[in-house]
Every structure is written in structure tokens, then in C-alpha cells.
C-alpha positions as CSV (number, residue, x, y, z in Angstrom):
1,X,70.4,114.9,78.4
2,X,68.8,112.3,80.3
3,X,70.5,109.6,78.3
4,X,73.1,108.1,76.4
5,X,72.3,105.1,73.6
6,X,74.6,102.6,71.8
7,X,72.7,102.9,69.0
8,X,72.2,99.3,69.3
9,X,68.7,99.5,71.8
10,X,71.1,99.8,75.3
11,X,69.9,102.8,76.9
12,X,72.3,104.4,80.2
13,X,70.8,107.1,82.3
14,X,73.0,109.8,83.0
15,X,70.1,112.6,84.9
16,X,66.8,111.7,86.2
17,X,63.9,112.3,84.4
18,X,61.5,110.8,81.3
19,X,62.5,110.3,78.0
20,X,60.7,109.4,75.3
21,X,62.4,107.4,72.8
22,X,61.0,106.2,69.0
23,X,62.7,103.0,67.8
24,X,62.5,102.7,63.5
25,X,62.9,99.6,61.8
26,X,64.3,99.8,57.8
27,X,60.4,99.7,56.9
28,X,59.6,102.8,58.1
29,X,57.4,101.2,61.4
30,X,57.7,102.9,64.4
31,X,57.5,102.8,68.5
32,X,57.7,104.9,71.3
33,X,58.6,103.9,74.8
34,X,58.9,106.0,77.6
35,X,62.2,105.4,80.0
36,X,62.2,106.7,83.5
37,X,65.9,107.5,85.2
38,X,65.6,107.5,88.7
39,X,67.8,109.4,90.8
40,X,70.9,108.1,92.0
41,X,71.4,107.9,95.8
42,X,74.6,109.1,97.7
43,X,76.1,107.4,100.7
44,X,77.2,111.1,102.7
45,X,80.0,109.5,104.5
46,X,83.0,109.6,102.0
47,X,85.2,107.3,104.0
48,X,83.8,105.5,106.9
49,X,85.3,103.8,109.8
50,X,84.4,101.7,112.6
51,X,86.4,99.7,115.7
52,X,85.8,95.9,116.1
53,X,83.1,95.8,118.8
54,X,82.1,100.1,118.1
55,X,79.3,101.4,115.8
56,X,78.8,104.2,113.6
57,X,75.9,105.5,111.5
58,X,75.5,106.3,107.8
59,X,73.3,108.2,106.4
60,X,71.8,109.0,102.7
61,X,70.2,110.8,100.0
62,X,66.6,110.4,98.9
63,X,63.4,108.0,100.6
64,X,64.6,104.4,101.7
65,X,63.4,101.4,100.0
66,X,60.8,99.9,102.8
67,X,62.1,96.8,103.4
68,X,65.9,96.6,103.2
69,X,67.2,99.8,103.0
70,X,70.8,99.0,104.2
71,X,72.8,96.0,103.5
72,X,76.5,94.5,104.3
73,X,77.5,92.7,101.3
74,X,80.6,91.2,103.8
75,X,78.9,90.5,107.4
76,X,82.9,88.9,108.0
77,X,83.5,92.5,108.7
78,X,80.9,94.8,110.0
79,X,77.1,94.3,110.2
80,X,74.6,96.9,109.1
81,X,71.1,97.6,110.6
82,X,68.2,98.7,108.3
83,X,68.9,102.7,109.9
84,X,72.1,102.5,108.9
85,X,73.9,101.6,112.2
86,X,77.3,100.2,111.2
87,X,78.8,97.6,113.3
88,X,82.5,96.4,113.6
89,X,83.0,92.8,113.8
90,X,86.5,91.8,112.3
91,X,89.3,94.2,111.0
92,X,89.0,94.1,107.3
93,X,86.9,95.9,105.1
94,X,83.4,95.5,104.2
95,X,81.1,97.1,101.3
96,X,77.7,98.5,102.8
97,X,74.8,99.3,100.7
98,X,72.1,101.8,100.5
99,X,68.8,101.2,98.5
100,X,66.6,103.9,98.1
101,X,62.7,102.9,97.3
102,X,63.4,102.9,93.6
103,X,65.3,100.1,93.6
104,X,68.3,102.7,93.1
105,X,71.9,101.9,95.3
106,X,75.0,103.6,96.3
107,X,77.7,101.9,98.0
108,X,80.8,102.8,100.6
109,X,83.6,100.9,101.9
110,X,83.9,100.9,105.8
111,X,86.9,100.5,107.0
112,X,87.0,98.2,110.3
113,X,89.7,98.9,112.7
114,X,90.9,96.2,115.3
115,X,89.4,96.9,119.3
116,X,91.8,98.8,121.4
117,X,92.6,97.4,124.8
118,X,94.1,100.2,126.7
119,X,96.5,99.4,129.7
120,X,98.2,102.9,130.7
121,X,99.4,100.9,133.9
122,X,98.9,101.3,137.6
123,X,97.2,103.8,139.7
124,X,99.3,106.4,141.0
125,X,99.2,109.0,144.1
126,X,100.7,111.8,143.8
127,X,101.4,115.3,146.3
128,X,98.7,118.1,144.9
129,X,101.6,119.8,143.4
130,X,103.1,116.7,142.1
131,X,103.6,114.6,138.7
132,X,103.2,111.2,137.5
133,X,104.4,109.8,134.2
134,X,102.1,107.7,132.5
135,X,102.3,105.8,128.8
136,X,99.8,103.6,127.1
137,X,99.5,100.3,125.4
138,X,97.2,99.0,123.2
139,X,97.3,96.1,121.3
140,X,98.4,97.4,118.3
141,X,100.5,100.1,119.8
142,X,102.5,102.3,122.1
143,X,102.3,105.5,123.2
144,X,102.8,108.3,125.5
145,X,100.2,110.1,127.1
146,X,98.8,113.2,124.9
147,X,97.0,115.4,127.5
148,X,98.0,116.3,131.3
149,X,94.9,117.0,133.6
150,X,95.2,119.4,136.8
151,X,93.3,117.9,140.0
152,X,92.3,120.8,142.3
């Protein structure tokens, strides 16, 4: 089934594909028009996310539309370049749009994260056997180091 009517002349493509379809008035007359369904693109990236200031790329089923294949429908929050190159501009979260060259459009919710300042304080010597303890701070949060590194 490429289609689903109403019975009332609204046609909703559900696979792509041509159809033809024969509309009969209560005299008898009859005409047939032929209904393309285009294919549906998909957005890969289920749930995207980005830092304020950072980028990241999305990418898509089926051929590009030409011209304006990807579009930010909320440039408050993150930018989009016409390859898909996300950019974070305020935490929030913004709507980006993919067109493919039959007009066709799928469409994701980034997620922008605030920028991270990390601080995890001042340098330290240490005796080649030694060990320093070192946190971090961010802006948004605290925490303690997750990974020791050997120097030899």
C-alpha cells in the first residue's frame, strides 16, 4: 500500500512509489491521476548533542536538496551548516532540519550543553615515585579526578 485516503480526496503516503488513483463522480465520469510518494529521509543521529562553542556533524539518508539541505529552525541555540556541521551557541535546545532534493524533511532535536571551563588548580611537582591529588571544577560542577597517569 502506497497510500491511505479519507475518502474525501486527502490522499497520505505511507511507502514510496506511484499510484494511480480514479476519482468517480455520481454520473459515472471518471479521472485518473497519478500520485508520486517520495521517500522519507532519516536524520541517523537519534539524539544529538553539542557544547556551547563545540560542533558536531549529522548526517542523512537519501540525495540532499541542492540548495539548503540543512536548516536550524532555532539559530538562539545552535547553527547548522549546509553539510550538516552543528554548532552550539546557547544551552537550550534547537530543532535542525534535513531536506533531501524532493522537497522531503526529517527533523532532530540537538541538545546544547553549556561550555565547560575547567580549573583542576595549580601545577604541582612531585618525587618520581610520588602523588598529587588533584579535583576539577567546571562551571556547572565538581568533581574528582577520574584517571591517574604514570610519568616515567
Amino acid at each position: 500500500m502506497l497510500f491511505r485516503s479519507d475518502g474525501s480526496g486527502v490522499v497520505t503516503g505511507v511507502a514510496a512509489g506511484n499510484a494511480d488513483i480514479e476519482f468517480k463522480n455520481s454520473d459515472g465520469c471518471t479521472d485518473t491521476v497519478t500520485v508520486t510518494v517520495n521517500p522519507k529521509p532519516s536524520i541517523n543521529e537519534a539524539s544529538p548533542s553539542v557544547c556551547v562553542g563545540s560542533t558536531t556533524t549529522l548526517t542523512a539518508t537519501g540525495t540532499p536538496d541542492p540548495t539548503t539541505p540543512w536548516r536550524s529552525l532555532n539559530t538562539t541555540y545552535a547553527t547548522v551548516d549546509g553539510s550538516g556541521v552543528v554548532t552550539g551557541v546557547a544551552a537550550g535546545n534547537a530543532d535542525i532540519e534535513f531536506k533531501n532534493s524532493d522537497g522531503c524533511t526529517d527533523t532532530v532535536t540537538v541538545t546544547v550543553y553549556p561550555a565547560v571551563t575547567i580549573n583542576a588548580g595549580t601545577d604541582q611537582t612531585i618525587c618520581s615515585i610520588g602523588k598529587a591529588n588533584l579535583s576539577g571544577r567546571s562551571e556547572e560542577h565538581t568533581s574528582e579526578l577520574q584517571s591517574q597517569s604514570t610519568i616515567s
